[in-house]
C-alpha positions in Angstrom: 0.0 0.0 0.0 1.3 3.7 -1.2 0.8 6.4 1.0 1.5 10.1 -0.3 4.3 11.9 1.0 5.6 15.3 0.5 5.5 17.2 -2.8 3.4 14.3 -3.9 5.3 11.5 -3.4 3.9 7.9 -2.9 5.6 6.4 0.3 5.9 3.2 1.1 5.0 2.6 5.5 7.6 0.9 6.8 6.8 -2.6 8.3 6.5 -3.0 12.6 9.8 -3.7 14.2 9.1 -6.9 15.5 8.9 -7.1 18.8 11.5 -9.6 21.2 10.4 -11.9 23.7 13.4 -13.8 25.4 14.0 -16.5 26.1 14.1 -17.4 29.9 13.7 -20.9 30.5 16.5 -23.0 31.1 19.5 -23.6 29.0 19.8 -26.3 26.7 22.2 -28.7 28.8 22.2 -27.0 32.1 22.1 -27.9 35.7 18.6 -28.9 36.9 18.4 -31.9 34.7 21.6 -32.7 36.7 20.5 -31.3 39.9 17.6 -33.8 39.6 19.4 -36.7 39.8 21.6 -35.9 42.4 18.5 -35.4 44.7 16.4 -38.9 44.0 17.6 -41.2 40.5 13.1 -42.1 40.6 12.7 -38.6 40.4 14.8 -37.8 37.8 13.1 -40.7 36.0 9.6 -39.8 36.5 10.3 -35.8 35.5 12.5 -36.8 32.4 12.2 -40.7 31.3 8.4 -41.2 32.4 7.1 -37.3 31.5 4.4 -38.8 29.3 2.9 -41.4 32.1 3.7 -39.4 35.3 2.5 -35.5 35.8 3.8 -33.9 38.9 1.6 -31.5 39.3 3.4 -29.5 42.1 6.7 -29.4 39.9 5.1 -27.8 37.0 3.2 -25.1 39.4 6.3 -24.7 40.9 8.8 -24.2 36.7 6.0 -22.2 35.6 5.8 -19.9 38.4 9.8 -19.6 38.5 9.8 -19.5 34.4 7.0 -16.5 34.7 9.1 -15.1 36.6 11.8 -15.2 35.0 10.6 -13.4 32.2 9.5 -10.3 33.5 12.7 -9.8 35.6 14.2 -10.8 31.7 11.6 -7.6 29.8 12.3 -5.1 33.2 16.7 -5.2 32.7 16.3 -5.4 29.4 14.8 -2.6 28.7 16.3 -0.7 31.4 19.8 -1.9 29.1 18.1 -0.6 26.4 17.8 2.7 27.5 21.7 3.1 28.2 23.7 4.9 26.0 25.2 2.1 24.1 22.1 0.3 24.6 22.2 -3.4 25.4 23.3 -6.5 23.7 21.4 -9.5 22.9 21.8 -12.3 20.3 23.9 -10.3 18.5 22.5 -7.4 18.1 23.0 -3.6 19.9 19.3 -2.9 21.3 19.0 0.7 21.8 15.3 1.3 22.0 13.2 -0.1 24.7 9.8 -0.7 23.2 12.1 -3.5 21.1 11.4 -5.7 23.9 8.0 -6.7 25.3 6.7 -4.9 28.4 6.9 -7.1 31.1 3.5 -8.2 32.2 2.8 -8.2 28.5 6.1 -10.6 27.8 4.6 -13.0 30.8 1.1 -13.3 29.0 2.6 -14.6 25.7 5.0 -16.4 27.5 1.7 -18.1 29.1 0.0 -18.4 25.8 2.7 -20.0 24.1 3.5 -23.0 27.3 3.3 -26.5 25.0 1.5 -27.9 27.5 -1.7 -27.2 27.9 -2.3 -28.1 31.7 1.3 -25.4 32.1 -0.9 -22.9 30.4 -3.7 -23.2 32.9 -1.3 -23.2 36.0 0.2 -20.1 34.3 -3.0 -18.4 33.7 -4.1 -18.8 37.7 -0.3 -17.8 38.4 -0.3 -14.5 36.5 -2.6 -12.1 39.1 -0.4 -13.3 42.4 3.2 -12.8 40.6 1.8 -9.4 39.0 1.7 -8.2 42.5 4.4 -9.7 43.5 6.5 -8.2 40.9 5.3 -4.5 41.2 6.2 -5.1 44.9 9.8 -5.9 43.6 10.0 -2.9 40.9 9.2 -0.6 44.0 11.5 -2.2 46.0 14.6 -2.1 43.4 13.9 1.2 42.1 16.9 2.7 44.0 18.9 0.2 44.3 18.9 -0.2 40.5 19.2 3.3 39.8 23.1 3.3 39.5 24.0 -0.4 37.6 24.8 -0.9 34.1 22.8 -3.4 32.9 25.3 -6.0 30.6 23.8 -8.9 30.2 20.0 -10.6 30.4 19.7 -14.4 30.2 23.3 -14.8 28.7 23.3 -18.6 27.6 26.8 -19.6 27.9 28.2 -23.2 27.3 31.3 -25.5 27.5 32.5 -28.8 27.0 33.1 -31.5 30.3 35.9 -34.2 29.5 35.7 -33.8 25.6 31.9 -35.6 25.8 29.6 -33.9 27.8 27.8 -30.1 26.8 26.9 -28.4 29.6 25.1 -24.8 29.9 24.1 -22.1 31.8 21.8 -19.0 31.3 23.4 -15.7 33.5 19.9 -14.5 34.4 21.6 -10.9 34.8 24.8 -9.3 34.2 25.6 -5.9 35.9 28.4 -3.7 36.0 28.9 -0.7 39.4 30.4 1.9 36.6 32.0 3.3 40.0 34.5 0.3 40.7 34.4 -1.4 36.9 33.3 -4.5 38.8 31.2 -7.3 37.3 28.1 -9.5 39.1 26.1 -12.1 38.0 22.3 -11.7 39.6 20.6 -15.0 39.4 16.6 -14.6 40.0 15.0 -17.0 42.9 11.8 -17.3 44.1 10.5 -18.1 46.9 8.0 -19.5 49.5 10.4 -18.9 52.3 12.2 -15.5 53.7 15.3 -14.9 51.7 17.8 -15.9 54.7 16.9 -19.0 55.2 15.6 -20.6 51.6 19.9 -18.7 50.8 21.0 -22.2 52.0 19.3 -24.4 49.6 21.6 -22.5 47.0 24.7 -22.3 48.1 25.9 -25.6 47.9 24.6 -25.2 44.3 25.9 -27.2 41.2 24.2 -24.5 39.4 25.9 -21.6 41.7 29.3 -23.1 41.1 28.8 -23.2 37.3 27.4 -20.2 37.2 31.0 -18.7 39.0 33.1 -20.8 36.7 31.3 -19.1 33.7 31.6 -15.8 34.5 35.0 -16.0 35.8 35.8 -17.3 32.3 34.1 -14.7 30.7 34.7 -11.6 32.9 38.1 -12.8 34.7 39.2 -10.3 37.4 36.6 -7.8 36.9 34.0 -10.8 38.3 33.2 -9.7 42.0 30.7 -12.4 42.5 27.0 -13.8 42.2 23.9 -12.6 44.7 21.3 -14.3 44.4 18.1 -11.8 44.3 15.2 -13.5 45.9 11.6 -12.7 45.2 9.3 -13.8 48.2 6.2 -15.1 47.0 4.2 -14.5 50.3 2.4 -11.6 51.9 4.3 -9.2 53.3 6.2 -9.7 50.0 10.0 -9.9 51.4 13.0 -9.3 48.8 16.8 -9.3 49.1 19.9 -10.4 47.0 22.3 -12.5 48.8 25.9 -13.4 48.7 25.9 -16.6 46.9 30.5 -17.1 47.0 30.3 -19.4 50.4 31.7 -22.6 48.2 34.6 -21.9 45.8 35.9 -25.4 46.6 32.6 -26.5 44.9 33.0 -24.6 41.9 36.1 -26.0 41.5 35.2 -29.7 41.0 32.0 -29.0 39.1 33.7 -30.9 36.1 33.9 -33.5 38.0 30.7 -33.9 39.3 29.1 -33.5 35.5 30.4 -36.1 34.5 30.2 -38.3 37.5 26.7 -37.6 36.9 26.7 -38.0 33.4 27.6 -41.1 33.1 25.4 -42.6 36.3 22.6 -41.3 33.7 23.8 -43.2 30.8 24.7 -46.3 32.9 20.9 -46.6 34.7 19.3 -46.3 30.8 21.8 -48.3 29.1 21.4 -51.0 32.0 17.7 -51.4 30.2 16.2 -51.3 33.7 13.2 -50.0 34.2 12.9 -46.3 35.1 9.9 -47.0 37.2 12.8 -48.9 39.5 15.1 -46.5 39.5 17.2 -46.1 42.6 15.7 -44.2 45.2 16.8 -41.7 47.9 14.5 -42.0 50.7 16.7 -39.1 52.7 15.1 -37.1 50.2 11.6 -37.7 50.1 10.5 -35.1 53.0 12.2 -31.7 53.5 13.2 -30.5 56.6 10.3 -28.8 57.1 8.4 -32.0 56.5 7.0 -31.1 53.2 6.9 -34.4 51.0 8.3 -34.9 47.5 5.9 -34.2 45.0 6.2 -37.7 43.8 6.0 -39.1 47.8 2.4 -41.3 47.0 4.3 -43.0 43.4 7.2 -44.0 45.8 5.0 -44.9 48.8 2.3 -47.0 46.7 3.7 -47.9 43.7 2.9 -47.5 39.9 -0.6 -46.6 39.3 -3.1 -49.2 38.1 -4.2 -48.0 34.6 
């Protein structure tokens, strides 16, 4: 369609700039699949070998509340980035205009929408009102403590290669440079149902924390001060902080190691042919110490259910 122009000339509108959702869910090979594992072999098994015959309801809730999340924390920095001077870069490319990425609560909704599963669409859909809140809490909250950071980096996927066989990956939620001291610190994004203080120790001991430190120390070398963990509570009064998360270098330090100790436990159970509904199981595991049970406590207790 021509429109006229000046002096009577036909102009041709120029096409929508196509708008960028990012992506915030996990990496491709990253640490939760691992992370799994390590806490209960069954587990692992029903969440990744029996997904089509088991559905652990409380997991999903739980990945598509942390996923939502994740995506407006991803729209807010990046288009706070956006706005900088030399704008922000992402996939390749040097964003300098905000509206380029999605508002937030508008990136959530078609994050929502576009879930492949159709009962994670309806958990997000009953999710979207309480993390709403929760997150205008959190912009209030971080306005000023925000104010004076560089925004880097937002859901950097980085990657490497463990004993010449295994990939392994990360997403840095957030990147963020103090322009004051040059110094560089990796934010990851947690929720949770618990204060801050006390859910801190669930993380710290953290095969993702430790990759997350080896990563960035490759990638930012001295300049890397450290990671802080920046909690979202999802309970009234809504509590916030960000956290010192460099308690366990030593970890960090054998995470090669522990890949591919893990790694090839994995391949050992499915090449063994046995059957992941008898996977090993890690009864010190199945209640928290807060006695909340496993989500998959009853297939454990009672067995496979009777089709």
């Amino acid at each position: 369609m021509l429109l006229p122009g000046p002096a009577g000339l036909l102009l041709t509108p120029m096409a929508p700039v196509e708008q960028i959702l990012i992506n915030a869910g996990p990496s491709e090979a990253g640490s939760h699949r691992l992370e799994t594992f390590l806490r209960c072999p069954q587990f692992f098994a029903y969440q990744y070998d029996l997904a089509d015959e088991v559905d652990l309801e409380q997991t999903r809730r739980g990945l598509v509340r942390g996923s939502l999340m994740h995506v407006f924390m991803a729209h807010h920095y990046a288009r706070k980035g956006a706005k900088q001077p030399k704008g922000l870069m992402h996939d390749g490319e040097c964003v300098k205009d905000p509206e380029r990425f999605y508002r937030p609560k508008d990136a959530m909704r078609l994050a929502a929408s576009k879930m492949s599963r159709s009962g994670d669409r309806t958990i997000a859909e009953k999710l979207l009102p309480e993390i709403d809140e929760a997150m205008v809490a959190y912009l209030a909250w971080a306005a000023s403590r925000d104010s004076t950071l560089e925004v880097v980096a937002v859901e950097q996927q980085v990657k490497t290669i463990v004993a010449n066989t295994w990939k392994y990956t990360a997403r840095l939620d957030l990147v963020v440079r103090n322009p004051r001291t040059d110094a560089y610190y990796v934010w990851d994004h947690k929720g949770t149902a618990q204060t801050p203080h006390t859910a801190v120790w669930d993380y710290l001991m953290s095969l993702q924390v430790a990759g997350i430190r080896r990563f960035a120390l490759a990638t930012y070398g001295e300049k890397f001060r450290g990671i802080a963990l920046n909690f979202v509570g999802w309970t009234k009064p809504y509590k916030f902080d960000r956290l010192d998360a460099n308690r366990a270098p030593a970890l960090a330090s054998r995470m090669e190691q522990i890949i591919a100790d893990t790694e090839t436990s994995i391949a050992s159970l499915r090449n063994s042919k046995r059957s992941p509904w008898e996977w090993p199981v890690n009864p010190t595991n199945c209640t928290d110490r807060f006695g909340g049970r496993c989500e998959a406590w009853d297939l454990c207790a009672f067995g496979r259910p009777r089709m």
